[in-house]
ROBA-96524 format. One line per field, with one value per residue (C-alpha): x, y, z. Coordinates in pm, 1 decimal, padded with zeros to 6 digits. Layout:
N
px c(X / ...)
py c(Y / ...)
pz c(Z / ...)
//
This chain:
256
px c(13381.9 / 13359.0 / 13077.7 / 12840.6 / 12806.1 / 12548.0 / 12264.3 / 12024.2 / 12130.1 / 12177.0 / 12147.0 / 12357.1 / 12579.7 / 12812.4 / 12791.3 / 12473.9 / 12467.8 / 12310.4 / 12232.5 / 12234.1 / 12104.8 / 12072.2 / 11867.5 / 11599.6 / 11565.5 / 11753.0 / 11646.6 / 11850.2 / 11661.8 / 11816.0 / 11665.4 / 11687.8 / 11623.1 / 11595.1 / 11664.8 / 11687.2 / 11342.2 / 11353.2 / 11231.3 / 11505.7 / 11536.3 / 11705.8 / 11831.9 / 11996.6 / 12203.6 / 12419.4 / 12735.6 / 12501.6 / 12163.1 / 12097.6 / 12155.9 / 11907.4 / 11592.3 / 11558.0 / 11205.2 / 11209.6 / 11437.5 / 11420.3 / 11153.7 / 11139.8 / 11213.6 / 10996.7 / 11147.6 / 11159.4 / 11065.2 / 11224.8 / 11143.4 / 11255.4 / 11452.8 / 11417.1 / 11700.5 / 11618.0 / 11917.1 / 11855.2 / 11917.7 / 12279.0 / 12554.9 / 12690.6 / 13121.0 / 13213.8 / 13602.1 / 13481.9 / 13462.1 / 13188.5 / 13237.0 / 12890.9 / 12868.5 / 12556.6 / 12543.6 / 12293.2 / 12250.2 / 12030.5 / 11946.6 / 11741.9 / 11462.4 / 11330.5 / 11019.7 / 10830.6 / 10945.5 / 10685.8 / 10896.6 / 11104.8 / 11348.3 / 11394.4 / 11592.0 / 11776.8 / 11869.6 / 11960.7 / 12148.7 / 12461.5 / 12728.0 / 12850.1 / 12442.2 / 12483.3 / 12535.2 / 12601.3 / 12715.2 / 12834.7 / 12786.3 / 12911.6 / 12783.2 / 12877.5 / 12736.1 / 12780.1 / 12584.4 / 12476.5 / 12656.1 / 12493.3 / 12426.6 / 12287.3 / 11946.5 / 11893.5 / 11597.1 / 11705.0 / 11594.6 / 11301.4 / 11228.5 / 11009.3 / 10826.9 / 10724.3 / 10316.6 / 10479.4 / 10642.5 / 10371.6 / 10370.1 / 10561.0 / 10897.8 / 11119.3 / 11546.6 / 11697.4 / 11684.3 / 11339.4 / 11067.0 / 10880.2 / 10652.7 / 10743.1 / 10530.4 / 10640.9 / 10517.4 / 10268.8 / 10205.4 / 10216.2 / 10515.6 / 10547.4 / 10683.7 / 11052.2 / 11309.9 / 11521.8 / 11805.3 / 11986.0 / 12366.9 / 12347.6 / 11964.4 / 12079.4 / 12069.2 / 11688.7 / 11595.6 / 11797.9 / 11626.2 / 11246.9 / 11266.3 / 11408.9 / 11082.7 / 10880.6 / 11024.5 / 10959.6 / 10594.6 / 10563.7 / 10761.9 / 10435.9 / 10174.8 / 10253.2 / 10396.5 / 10018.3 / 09825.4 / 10021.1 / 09925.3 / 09605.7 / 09616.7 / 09742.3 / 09487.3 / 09226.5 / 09423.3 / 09425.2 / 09001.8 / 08924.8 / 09184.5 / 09010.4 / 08674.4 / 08787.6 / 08943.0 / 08583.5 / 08414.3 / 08661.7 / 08615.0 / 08282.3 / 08267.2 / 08469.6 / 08256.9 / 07970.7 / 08149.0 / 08262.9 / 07871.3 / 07773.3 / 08031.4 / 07934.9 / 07573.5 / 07685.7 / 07890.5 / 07530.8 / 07296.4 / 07550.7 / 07545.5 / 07152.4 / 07160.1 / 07350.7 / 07172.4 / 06831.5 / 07001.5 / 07124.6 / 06822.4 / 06630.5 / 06849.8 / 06817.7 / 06474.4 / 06458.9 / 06693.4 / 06417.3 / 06166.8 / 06372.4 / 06410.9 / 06080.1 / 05940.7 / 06197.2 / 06143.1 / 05717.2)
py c(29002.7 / 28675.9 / 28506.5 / 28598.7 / 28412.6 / 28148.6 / 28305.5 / 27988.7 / 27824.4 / 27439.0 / 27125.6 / 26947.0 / 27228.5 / 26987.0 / 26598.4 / 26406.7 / 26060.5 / 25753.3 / 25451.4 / 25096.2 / 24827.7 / 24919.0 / 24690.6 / 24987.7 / 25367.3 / 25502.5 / 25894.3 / 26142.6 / 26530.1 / 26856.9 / 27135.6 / 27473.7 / 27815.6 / 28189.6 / 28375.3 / 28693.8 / 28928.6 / 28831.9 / 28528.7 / 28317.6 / 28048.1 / 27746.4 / 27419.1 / 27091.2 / 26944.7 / 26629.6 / 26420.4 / 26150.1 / 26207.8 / 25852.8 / 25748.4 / 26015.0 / 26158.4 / 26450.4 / 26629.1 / 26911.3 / 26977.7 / 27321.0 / 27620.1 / 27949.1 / 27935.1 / 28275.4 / 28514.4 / 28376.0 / 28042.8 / 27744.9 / 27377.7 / 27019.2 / 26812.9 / 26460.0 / 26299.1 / 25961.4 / 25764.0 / 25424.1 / 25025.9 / 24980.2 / 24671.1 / 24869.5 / 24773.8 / 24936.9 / 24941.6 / 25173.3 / 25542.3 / 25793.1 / 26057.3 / 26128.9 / 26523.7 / 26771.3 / 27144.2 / 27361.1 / 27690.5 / 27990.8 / 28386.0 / 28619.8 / 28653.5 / 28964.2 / 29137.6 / 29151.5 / 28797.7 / 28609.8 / 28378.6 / 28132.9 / 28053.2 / 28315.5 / 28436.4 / 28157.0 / 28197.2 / 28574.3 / 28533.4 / 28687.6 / 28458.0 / 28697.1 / 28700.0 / 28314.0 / 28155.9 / 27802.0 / 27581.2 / 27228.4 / 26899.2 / 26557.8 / 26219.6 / 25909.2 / 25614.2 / 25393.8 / 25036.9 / 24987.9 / 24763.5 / 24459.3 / 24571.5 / 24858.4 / 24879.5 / 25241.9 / 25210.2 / 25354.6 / 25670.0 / 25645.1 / 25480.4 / 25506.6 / 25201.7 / 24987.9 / 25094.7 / 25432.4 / 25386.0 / 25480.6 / 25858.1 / 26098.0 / 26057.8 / 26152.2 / 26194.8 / 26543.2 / 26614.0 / 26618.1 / 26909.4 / 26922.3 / 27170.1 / 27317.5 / 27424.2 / 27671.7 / 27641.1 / 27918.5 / 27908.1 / 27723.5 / 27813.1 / 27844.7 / 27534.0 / 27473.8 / 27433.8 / 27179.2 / 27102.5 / 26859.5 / 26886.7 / 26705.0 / 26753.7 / 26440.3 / 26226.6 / 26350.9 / 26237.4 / 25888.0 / 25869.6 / 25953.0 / 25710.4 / 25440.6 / 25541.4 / 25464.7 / 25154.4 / 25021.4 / 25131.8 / 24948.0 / 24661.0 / 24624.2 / 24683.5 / 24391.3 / 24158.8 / 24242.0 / 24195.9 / 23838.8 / 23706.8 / 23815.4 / 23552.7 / 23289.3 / 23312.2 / 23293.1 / 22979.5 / 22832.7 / 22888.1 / 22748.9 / 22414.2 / 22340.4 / 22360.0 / 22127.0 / 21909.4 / 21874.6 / 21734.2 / 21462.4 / 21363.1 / 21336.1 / 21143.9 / 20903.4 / 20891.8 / 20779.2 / 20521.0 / 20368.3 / 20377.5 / 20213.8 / 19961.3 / 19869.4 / 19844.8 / 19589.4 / 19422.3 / 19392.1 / 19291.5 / 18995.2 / 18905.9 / 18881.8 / 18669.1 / 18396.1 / 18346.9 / 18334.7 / 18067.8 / 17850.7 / 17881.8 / 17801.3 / 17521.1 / 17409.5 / 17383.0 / 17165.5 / 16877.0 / 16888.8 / 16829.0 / 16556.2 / 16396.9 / 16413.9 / 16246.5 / 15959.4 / 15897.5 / 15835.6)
pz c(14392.2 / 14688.8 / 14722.3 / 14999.5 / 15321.8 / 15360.9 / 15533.3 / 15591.2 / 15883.5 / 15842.7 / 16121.9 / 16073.6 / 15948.4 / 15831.9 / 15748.3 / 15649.7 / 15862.6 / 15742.0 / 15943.4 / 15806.8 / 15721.8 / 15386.8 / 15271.3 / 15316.6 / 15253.9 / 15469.5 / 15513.8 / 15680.8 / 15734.1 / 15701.2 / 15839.8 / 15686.4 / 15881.5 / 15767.7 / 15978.7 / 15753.6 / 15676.4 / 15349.8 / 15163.4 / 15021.6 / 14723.0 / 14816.0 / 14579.6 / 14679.7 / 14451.2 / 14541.1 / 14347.2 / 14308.0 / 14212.4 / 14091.6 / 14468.8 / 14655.7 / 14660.0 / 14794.2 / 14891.3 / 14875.5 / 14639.5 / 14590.3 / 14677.8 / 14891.3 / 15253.7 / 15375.6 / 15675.1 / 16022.1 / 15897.0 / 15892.3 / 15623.0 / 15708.4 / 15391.4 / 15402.5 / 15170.5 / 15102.8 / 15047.2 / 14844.6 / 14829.7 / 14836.6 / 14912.9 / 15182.0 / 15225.2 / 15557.2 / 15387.7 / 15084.5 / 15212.3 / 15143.5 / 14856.0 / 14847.6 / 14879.5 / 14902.8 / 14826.2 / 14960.7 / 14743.9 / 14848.3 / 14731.2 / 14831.5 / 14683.1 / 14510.6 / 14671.7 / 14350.0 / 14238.0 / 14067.6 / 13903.6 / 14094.8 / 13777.5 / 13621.1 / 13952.3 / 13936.4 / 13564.7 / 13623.4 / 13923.1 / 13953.8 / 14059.9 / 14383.3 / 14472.5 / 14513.1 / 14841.8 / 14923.6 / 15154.5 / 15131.0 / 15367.9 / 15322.3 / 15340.7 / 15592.9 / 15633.4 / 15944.4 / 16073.7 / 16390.5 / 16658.7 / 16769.2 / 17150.4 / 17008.7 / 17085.0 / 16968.6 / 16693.9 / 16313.4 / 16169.2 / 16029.3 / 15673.5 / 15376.0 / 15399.6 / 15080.3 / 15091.9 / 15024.4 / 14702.5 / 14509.4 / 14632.8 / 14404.2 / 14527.2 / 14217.2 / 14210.6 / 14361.6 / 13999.9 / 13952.1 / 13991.8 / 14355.0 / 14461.4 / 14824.1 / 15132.1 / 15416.2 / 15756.8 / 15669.4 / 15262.5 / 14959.7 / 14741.3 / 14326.1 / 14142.7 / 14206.3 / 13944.7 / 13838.6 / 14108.6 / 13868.8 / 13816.0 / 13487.7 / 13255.2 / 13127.6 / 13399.2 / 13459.2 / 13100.3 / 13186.6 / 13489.7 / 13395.5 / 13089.9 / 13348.6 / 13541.6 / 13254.8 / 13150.7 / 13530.4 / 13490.5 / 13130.5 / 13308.9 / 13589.2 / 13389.5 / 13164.1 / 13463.2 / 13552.2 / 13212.0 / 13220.1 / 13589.8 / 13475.4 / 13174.7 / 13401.7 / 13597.6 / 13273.2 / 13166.0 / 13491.7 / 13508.2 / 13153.5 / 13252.0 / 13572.8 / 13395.5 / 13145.2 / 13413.0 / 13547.8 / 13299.8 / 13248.7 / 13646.7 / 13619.6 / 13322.2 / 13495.3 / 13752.3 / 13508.0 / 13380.8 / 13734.2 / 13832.0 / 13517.1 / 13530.3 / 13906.6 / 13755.6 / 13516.4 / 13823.7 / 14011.6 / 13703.9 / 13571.0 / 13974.1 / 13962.0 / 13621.6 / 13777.1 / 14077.6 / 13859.5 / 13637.8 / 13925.6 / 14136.1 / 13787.5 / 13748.2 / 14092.9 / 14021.3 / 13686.3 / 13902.3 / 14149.6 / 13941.6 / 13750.0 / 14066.9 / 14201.0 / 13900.3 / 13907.8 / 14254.1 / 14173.6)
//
């Protein structure tokens, strides 16, 4: 028994464009509209999970509604002679109306109840006269939200409720397990790029402190030696005025 048709309606139906530089996220949206009366499950899944994220992933798209997908396309050498092969696959099925749980649907699915539909990726830079600004891009202060591969688990919001956890949109569990430990790593990577800055700075404290001392013994020793300078000075001009006096006397004697 074929497949049935595709009954989310997709813009772009077709092609997902991304705009260089990419030096940057780059973040292309999909939106995703049901026009049906029933609530519908949707997943994303793309070739090359290790080069998106995608948010949301997966969830429940509820009748009459519509939800926005912002795929996140990452840091790349771009070569404008290499063509795209990047593809993405929008699957969807109706929902049950007494579902209460999201995978389990998913896992009993039967392959003519699945509908899907498939787009493909291009990637273009702009031209120098062009003065058009770039879709918009995650920015660096936002790396620390939860933004995790098309792979990962997200948790998806309607325009009009909050949905049940989403599954697992990954075409391969194993790149998920490559990819969270990679995550980890990265975090370990920080915290002890951190913990050593941190020491540096300690070590840079306790050396100035210790420089300190040293300058101001230094000074001392200048001020005592200029005190020296001045008291020898002071000696000599006693002696020769002492002296001066003695001849005087000598001669005053010699002249009576």
């Amino acid at each position: 028994m074929a497949r049935q048709e595709q009954v989310l309606v997709l813009d772009p139906q077709q092609e997902l464009k991304f705009r260089g530089p990419f030096t940057d996220v780059v973040t292309a949206t999909l939106k995703l509209t049901n026009p049906t009366d029933r609530n519908v499950c949707f997943k994303v899944k793309t070739t090359a999970p290790r080069r998106y994220c995608v948010r949301p992933n997966s969830g429940i798209i509820e009748a009459g509604t519509s939800i926005n997908v912002s795929v996140m396309l990452q840091p790349f050498e771009y070569d404008p002679n290499e063509k795209s092969k990047h593809k993405f696959m929008v699957q969807s099925i109706l929902a049950p109306r007494d579902m209460t749980d999201m995978e389990g649907v998913w896992k009993d699915a039967k392959p003519e109840e699945l509908m899907d539909s498939k787009l493909r990726c291009t990637f273009e830079m702009p031209l120098e006269n062009d003065k058009t600004p770039p879709p918009p891009v995650l920015s660096p202060q936002h790396e620390s939200e939860s933004i995790k591969p098309v792979s990962s688990s997200t948790s998806v919001k309607t325009e009009h409720s909050a949905l049940p956890k989403s599954s697992s949109a990954s075409l391969d569990d194993g790149e998920v397990k490559k990819i969270m430990e990679e995550c980890r790593q990265l975090q370990r990577e920080v915290q002890r790029l951190r913990e050593e800055n941190k020491q540096i700075r300690e070590d840079d404290s306790v050396r100035k402190r210790k420089i300190t001392p040293v300058a101001v013994s230094h000074s001392d020793t200048a001020d005592r030696m200029a005190m020296t300078k001045d008291e020898g000075l002071s000696t000599r001009i006693l002696a020769l005025c002492l002296l001066f006096f003695v001849i005087g006397a000598i001669i005053g004697k010699l002249v009576l």
